[in-house]
Backbone as ProteinMPNN parsed JSONL, in Angstrom:
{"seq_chain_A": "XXXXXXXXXXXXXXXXXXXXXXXXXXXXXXXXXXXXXXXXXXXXXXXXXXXXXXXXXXXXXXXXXXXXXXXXXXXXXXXXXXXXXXXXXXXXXXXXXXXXXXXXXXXXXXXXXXXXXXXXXXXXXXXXXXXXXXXXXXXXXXXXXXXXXXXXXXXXXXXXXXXX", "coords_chain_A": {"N_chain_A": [[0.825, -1.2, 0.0], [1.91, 0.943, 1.22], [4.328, 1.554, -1.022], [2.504, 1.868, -3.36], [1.606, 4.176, -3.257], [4.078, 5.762, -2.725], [4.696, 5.2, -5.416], [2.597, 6.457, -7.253], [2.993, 9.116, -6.485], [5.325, 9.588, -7.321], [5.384, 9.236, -9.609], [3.31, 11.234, -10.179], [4.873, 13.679, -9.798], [6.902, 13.639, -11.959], [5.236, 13.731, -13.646], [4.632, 16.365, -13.639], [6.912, 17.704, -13.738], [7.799, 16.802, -16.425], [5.609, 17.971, -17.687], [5.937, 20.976, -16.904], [8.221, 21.483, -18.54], [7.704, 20.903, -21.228], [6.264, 23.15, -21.3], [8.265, 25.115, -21.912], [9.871, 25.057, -24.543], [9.141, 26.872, -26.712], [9.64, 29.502, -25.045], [11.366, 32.626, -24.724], [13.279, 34.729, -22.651], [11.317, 37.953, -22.198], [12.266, 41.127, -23.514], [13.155, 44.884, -22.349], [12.728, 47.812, -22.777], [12.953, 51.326, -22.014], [11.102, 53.753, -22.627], [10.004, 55.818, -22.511], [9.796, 59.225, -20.463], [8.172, 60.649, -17.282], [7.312, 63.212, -15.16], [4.797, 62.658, -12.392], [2.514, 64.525, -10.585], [2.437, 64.566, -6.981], [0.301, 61.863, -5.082], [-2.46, 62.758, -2.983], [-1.645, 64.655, -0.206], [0.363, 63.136, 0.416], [4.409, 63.324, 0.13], [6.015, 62.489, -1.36], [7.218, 62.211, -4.647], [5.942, 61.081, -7.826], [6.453, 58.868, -10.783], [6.486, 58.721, -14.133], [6.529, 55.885, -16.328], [6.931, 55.147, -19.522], [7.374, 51.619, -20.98], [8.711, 49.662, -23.45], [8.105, 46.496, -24.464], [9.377, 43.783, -26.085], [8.218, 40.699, -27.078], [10.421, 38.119, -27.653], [9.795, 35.159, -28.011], [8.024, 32.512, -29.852], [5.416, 31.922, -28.07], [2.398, 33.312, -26.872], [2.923, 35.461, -24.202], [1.547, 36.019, -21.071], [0.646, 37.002, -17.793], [0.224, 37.725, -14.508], [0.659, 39.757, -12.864], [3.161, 42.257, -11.834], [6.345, 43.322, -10.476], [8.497, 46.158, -10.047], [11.609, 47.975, -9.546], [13.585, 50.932, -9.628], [17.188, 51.993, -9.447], [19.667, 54.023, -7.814], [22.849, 54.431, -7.789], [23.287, 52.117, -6.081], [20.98, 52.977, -4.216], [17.812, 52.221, -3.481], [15.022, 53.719, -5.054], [13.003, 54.311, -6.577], [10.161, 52.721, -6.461], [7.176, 50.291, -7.91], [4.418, 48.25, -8.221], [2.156, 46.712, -10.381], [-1.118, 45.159, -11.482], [-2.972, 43.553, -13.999], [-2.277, 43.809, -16.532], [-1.405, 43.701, -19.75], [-1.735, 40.89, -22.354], [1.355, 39.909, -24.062], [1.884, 39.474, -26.594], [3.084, 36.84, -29.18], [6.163, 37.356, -30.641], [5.873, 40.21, -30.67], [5.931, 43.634, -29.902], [4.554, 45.494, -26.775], [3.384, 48.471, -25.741], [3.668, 49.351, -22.407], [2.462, 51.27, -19.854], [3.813, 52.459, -16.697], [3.767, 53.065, -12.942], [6.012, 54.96, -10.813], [6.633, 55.057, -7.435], [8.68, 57.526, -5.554], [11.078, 56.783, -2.674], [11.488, 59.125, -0.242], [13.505, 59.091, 1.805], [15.133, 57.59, 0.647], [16.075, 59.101, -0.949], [17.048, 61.352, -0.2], [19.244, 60.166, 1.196], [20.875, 59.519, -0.699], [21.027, 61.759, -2.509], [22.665, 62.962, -0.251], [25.137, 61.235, -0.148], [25.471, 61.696, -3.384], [26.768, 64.622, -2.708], [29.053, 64.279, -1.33], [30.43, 62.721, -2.688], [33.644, 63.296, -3.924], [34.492, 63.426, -7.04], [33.423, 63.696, -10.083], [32.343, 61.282, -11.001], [30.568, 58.674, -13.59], [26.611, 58.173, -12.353], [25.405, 54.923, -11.043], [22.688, 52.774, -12.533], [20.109, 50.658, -12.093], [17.473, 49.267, -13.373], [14.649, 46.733, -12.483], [12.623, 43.619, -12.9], [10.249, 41.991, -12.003], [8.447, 39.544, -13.036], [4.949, 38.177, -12.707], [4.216, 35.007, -13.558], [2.282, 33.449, -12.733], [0.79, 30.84, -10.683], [1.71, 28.008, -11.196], [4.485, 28.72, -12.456], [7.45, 30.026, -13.635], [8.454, 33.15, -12.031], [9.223, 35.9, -14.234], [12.597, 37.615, -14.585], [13.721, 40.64, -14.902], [16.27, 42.822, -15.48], [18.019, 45.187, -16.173], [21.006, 47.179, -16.514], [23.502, 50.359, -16.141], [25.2, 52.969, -16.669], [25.378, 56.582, -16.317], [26.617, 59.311, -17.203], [27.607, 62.696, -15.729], [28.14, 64.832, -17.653], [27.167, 63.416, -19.938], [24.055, 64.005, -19.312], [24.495, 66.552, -19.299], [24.738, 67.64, -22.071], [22.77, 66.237, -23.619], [19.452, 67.003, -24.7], [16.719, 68.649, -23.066], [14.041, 66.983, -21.229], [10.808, 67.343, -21.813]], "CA_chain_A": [[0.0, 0.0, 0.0], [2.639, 2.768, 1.199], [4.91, 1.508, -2.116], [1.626, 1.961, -4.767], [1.39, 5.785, -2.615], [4.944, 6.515, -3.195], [4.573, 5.06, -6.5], [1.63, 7.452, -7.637], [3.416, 10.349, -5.899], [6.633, 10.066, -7.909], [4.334, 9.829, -11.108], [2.959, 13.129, -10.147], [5.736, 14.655, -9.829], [7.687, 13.288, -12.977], [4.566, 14.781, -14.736], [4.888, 17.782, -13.249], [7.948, 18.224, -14.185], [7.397, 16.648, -17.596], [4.397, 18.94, -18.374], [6.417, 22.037, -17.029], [9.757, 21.021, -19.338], [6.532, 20.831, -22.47], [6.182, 24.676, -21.952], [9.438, 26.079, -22.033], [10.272, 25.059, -25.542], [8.626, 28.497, -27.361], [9.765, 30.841, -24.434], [11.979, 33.708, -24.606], [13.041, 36.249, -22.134], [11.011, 39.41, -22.958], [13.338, 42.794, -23.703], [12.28, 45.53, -21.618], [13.269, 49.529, -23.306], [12.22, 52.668, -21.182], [10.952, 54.243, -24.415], [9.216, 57.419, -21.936], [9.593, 59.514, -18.646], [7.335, 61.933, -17.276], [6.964, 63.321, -13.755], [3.508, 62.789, -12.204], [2.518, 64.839, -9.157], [2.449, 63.301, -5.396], [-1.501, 61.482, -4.402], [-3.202, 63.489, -1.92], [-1.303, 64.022, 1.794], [1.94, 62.628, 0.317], [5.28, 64.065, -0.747], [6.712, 61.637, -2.301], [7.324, 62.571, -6.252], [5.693, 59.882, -8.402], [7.331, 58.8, -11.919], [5.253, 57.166, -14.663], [7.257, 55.376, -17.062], [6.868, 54.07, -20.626], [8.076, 50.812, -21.528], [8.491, 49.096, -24.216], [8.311, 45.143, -23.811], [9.409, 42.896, -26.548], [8.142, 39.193, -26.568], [10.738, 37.681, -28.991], [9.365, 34.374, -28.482], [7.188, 31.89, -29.953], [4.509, 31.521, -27.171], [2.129, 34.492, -26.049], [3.122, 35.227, -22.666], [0.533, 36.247, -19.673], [0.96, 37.744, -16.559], [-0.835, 38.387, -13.172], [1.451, 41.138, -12.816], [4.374, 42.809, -12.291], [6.667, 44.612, -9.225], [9.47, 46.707, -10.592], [12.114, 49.105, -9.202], [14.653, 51.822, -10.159], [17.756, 52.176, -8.439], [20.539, 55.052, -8.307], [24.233, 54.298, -7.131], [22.959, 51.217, -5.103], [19.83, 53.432, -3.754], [16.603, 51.639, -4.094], [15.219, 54.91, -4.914], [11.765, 54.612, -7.005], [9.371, 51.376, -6.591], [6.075, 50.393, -7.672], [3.604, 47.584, -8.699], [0.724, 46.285, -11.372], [-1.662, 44.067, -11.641], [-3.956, 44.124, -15.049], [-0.858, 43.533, -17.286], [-1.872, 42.743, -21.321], [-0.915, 39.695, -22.996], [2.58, 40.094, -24.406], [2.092, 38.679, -28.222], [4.899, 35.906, -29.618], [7.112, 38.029, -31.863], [5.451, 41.54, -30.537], [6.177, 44.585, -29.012], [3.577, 46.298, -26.57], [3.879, 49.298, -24.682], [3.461, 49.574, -21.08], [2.711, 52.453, -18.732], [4.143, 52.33, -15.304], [4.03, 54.372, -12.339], [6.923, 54.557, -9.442], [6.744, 55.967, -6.292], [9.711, 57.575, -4.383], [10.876, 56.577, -1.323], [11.93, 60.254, 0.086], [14.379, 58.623, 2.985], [16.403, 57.087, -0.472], [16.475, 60.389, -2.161], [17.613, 62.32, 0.821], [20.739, 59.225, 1.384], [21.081, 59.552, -2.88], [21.908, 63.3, -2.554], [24.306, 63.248, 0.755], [25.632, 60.777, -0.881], [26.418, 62.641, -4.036], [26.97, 65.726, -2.626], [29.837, 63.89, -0.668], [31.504, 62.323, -3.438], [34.75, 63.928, -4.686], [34.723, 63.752, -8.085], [31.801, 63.806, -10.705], [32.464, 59.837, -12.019], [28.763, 58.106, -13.796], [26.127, 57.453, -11.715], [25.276, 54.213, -11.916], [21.61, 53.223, -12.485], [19.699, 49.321, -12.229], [16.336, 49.038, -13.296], [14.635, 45.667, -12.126], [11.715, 44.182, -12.705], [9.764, 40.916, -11.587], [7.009, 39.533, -13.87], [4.293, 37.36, -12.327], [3.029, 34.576, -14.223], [1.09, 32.755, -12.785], [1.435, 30.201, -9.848], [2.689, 26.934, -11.501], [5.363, 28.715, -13.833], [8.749, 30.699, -12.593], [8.498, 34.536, -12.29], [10.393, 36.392, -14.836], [13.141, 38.422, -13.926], [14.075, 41.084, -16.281], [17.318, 43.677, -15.499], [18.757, 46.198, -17.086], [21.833, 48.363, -15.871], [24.339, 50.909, -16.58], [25.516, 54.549, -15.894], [24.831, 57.606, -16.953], [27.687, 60.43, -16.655], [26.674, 64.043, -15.277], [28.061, 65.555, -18.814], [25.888, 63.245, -20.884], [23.052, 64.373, -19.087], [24.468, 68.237, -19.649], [24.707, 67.576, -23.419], [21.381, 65.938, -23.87], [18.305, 67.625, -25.032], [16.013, 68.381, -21.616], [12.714, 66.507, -21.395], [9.12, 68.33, -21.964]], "C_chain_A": [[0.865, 1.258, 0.0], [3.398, 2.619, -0.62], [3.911, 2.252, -3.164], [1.366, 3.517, -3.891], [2.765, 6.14, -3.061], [4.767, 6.314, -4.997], [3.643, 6.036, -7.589], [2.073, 9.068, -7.73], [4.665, 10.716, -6.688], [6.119, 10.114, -9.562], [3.954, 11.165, -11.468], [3.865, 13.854, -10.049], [6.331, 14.423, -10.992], [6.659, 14.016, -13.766], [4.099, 15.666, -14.952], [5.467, 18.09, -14.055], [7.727, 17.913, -15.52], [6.641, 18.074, -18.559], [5.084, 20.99, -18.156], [7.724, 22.239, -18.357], [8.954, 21.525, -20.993], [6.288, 22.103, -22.35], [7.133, 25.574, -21.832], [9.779, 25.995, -23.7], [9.881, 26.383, -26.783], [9.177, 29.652, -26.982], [10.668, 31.302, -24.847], [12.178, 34.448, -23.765], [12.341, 37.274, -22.626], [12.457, 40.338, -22.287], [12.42, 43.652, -23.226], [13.242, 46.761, -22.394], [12.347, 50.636, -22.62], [12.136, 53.624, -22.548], [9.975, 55.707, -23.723], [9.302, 57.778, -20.777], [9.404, 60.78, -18.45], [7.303, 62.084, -15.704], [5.283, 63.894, -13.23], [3.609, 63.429, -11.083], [1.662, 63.942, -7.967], [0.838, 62.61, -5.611], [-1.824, 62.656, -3.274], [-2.373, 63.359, -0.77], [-0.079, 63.68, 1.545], [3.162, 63.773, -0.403], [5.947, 63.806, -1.442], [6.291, 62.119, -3.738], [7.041, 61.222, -6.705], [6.67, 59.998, -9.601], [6.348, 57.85, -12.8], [6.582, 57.337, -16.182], [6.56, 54.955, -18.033], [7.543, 52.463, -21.009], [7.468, 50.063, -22.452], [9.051, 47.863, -24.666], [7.93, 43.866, -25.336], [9.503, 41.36, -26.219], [9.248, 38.504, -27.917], [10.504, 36.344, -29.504], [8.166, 33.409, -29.364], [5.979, 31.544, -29.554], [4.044, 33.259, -27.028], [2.977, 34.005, -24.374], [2.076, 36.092, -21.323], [1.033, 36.809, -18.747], [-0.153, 38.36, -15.224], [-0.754, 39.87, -12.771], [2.484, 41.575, -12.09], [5.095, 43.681, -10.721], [8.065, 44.78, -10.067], [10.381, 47.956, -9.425], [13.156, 49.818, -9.772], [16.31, 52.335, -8.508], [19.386, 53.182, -8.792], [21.518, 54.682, -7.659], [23.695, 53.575, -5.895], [21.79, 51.633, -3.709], [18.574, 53.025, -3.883], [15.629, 52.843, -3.821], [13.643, 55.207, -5.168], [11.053, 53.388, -7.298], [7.516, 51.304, -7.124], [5.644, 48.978, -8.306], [2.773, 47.026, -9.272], [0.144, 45.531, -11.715], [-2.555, 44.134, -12.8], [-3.093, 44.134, -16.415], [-1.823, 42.658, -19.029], [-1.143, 42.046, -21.338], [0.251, 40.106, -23.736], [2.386, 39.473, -25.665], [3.438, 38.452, -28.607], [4.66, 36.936, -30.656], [6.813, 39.477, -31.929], [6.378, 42.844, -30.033], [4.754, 45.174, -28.211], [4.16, 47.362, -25.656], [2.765, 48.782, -23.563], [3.699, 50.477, -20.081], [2.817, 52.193, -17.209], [3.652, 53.555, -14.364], [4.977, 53.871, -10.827], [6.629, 55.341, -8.493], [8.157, 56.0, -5.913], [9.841, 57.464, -3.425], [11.86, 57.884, -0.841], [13.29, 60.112, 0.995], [16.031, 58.454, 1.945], [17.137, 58.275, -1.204], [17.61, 61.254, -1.079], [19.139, 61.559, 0.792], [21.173, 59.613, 0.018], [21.996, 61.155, -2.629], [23.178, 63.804, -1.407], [25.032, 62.722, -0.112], [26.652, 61.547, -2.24], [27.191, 64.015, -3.706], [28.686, 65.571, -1.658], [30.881, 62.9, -1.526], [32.903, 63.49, -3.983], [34.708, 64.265, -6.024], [33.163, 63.417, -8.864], [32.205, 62.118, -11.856], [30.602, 59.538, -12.206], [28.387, 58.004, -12.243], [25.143, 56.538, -12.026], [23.46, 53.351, -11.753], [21.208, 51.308, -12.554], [17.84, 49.418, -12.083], [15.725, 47.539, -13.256], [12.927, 45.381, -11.797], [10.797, 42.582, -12.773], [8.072, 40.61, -12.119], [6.687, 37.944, -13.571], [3.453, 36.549, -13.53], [2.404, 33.585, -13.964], [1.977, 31.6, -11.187], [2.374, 28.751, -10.052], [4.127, 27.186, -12.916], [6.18, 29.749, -12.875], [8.431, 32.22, -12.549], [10.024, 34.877, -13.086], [11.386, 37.373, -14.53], [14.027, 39.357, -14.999], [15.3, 42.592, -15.355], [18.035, 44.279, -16.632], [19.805, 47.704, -16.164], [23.049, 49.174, -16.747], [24.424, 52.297, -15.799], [25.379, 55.374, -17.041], [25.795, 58.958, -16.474], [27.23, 61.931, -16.751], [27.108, 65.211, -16.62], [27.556, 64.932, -19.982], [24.687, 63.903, -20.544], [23.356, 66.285, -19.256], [24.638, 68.311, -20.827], [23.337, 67.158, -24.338], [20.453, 66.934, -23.888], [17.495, 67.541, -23.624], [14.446, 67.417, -22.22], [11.645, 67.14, -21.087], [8.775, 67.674, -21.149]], "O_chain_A": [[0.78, 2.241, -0.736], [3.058, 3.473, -1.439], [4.382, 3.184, -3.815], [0.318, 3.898, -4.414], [2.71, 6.983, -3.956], [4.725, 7.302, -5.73], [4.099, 6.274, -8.708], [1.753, 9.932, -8.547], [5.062, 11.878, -6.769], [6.467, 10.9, -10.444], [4.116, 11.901, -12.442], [3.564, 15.024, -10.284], [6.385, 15.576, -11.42], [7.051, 14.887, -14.542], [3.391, 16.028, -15.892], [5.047, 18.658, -15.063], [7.35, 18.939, -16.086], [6.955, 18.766, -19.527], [4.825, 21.937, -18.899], [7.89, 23.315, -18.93], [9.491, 22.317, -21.767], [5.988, 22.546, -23.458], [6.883, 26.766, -21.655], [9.978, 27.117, -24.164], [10.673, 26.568, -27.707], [9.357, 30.624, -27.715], [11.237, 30.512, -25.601], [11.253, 35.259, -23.727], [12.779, 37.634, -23.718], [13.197, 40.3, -21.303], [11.21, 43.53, -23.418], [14.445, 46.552, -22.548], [11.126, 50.69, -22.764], [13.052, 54.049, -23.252], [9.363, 56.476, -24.464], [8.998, 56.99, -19.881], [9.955, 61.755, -18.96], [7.268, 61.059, -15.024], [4.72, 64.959, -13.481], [4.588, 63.179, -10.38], [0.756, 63.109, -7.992], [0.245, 63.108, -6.568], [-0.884, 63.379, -2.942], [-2.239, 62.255, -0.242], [0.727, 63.888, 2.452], [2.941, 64.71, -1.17], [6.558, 64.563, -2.196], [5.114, 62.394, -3.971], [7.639, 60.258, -6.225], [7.533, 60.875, -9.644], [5.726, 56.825, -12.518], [7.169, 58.271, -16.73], [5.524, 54.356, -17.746], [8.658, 52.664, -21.488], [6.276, 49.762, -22.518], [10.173, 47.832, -25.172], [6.868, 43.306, -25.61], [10.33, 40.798, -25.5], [8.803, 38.438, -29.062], [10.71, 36.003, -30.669], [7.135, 34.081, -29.386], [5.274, 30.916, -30.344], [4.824, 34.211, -27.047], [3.355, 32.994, -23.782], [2.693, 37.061, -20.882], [2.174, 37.214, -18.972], [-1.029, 39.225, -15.214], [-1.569, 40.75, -12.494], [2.68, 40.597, -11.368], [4.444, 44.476, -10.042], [8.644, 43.849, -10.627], [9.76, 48.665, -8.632], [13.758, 49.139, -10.604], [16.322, 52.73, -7.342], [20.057, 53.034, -9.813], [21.134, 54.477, -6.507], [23.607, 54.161, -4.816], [21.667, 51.02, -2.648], [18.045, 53.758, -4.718], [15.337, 53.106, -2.654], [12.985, 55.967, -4.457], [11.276, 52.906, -8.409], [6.716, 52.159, -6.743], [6.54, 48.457, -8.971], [2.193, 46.442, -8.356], [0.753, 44.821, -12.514], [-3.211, 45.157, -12.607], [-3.65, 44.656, -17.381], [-2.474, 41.634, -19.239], [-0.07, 42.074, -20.734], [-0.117, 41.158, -24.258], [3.154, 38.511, -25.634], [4.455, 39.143, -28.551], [3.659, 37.301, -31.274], [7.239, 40.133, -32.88], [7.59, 42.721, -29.855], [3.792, 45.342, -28.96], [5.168, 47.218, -24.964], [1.684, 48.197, -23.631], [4.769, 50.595, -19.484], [1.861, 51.721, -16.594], [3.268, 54.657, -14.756], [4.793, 52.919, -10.069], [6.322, 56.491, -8.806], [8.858, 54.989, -5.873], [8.927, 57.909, -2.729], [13.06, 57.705, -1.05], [14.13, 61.007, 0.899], [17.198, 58.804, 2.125], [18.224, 58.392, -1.77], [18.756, 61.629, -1.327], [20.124, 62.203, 0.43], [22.245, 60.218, 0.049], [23.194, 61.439, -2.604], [24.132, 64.572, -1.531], [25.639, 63.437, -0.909], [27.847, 61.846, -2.256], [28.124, 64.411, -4.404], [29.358, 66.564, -1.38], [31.924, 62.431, -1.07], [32.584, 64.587, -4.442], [34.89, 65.456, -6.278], [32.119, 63.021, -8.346], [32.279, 62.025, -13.081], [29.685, 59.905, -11.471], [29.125, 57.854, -11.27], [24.234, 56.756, -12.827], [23.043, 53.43, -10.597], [22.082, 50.627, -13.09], [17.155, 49.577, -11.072], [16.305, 46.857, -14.101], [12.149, 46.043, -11.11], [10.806, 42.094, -13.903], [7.0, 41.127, -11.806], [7.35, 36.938, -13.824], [2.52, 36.973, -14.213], [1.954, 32.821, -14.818], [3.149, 31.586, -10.81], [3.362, 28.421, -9.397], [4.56, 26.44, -13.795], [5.821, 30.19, -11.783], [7.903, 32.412, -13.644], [11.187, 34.522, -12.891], [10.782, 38.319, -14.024], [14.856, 38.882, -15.775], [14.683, 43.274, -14.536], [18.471, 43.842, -17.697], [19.454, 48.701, -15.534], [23.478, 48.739, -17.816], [23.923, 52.631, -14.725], [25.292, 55.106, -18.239], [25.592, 59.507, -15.391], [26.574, 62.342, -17.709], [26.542, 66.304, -16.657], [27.434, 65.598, -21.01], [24.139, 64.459, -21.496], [22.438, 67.103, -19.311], [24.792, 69.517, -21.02], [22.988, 67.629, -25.421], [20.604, 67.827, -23.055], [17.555, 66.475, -23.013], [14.012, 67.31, -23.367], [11.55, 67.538, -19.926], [7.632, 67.79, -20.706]]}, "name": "protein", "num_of_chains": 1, "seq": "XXXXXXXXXXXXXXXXXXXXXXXXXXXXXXXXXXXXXXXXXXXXXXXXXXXXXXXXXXXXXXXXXXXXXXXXXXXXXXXXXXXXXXXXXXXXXXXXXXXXXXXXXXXXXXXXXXXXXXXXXXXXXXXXXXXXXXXXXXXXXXXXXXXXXXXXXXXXXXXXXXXX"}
């Protein structure tokens, strides 16, 4: 009796795993591009500066891909600086692009450390920037984990065109 119980039990799991193994073959990482950035003002009562973001979220695979939805953050010289969350997330179409509007909140405590911070560095080297961003799909499949980093030096940003 216990044998034909483990026996059943290692079935189910082999075709677990089986049946999970059967939907990876289509996937792809999606590509994530900040393709817009606008500054929204605070909610009611708060002072926190919001941020609503564009992105623009190539599926390059084979498979639509789904989503429950999504927690993302922005982060400045190892500052976790601007966070936020979404649930309501469109389908991602195989071989698409869709946009996607965000919105971050600041955490005021980060900004305040962010600016001693710079204001306490010596010299004017990049600062360096990690956007990060955790896509829910669903409970029997992995969450995706999508990063993107680099720096941004304080005379690119004085050579650049300002933003409307």
């Amino acid at each position: 009796m216990l044998s034909r119980l483990f026996a059943g039990l290692l079935s189910l799991v082999l075709l677990s795993v089986l049946g999970c193994a059967s939907l990876q073959p289509g996937f792809s990482k999606p590509e994530v591009t900040v393709t817009g950035l606008r500054l929204l003002p605070p909610l009611d009562g708060e002072f926190a500066p919001r941020l609503g973001v564009t992105l623009r979220v190539l599926n390059p695979g084979s498979v639509d891909l789904s989503a429950d939805g999504m927690s993302y953050s922005i982060a400045l010289d190892g500052f976790d600086l601007l966070t936020g969350v979404r649930s309501g997330l469109p389908v991602f179409a195989a071989y698409s692009e869709t946009p996607l509007e965000l919105v971050l909140t600041a955490d005021v405590l980060q900004m305040l450390r962010l600016g001693r911070a710079l204001a306490e560095r010596p010299d004017w080297r990049p600062v360096e920037y990690e956007f990060k961003a955790r896509i829910d799909t669903g409970r029997f499949s992995p969450a995706i984990e999508v990063r993107e980093q680099g720096e941004v030096s304080f005379e690119d940003m004085a050579a650049s065109p300002r933003l409307q």
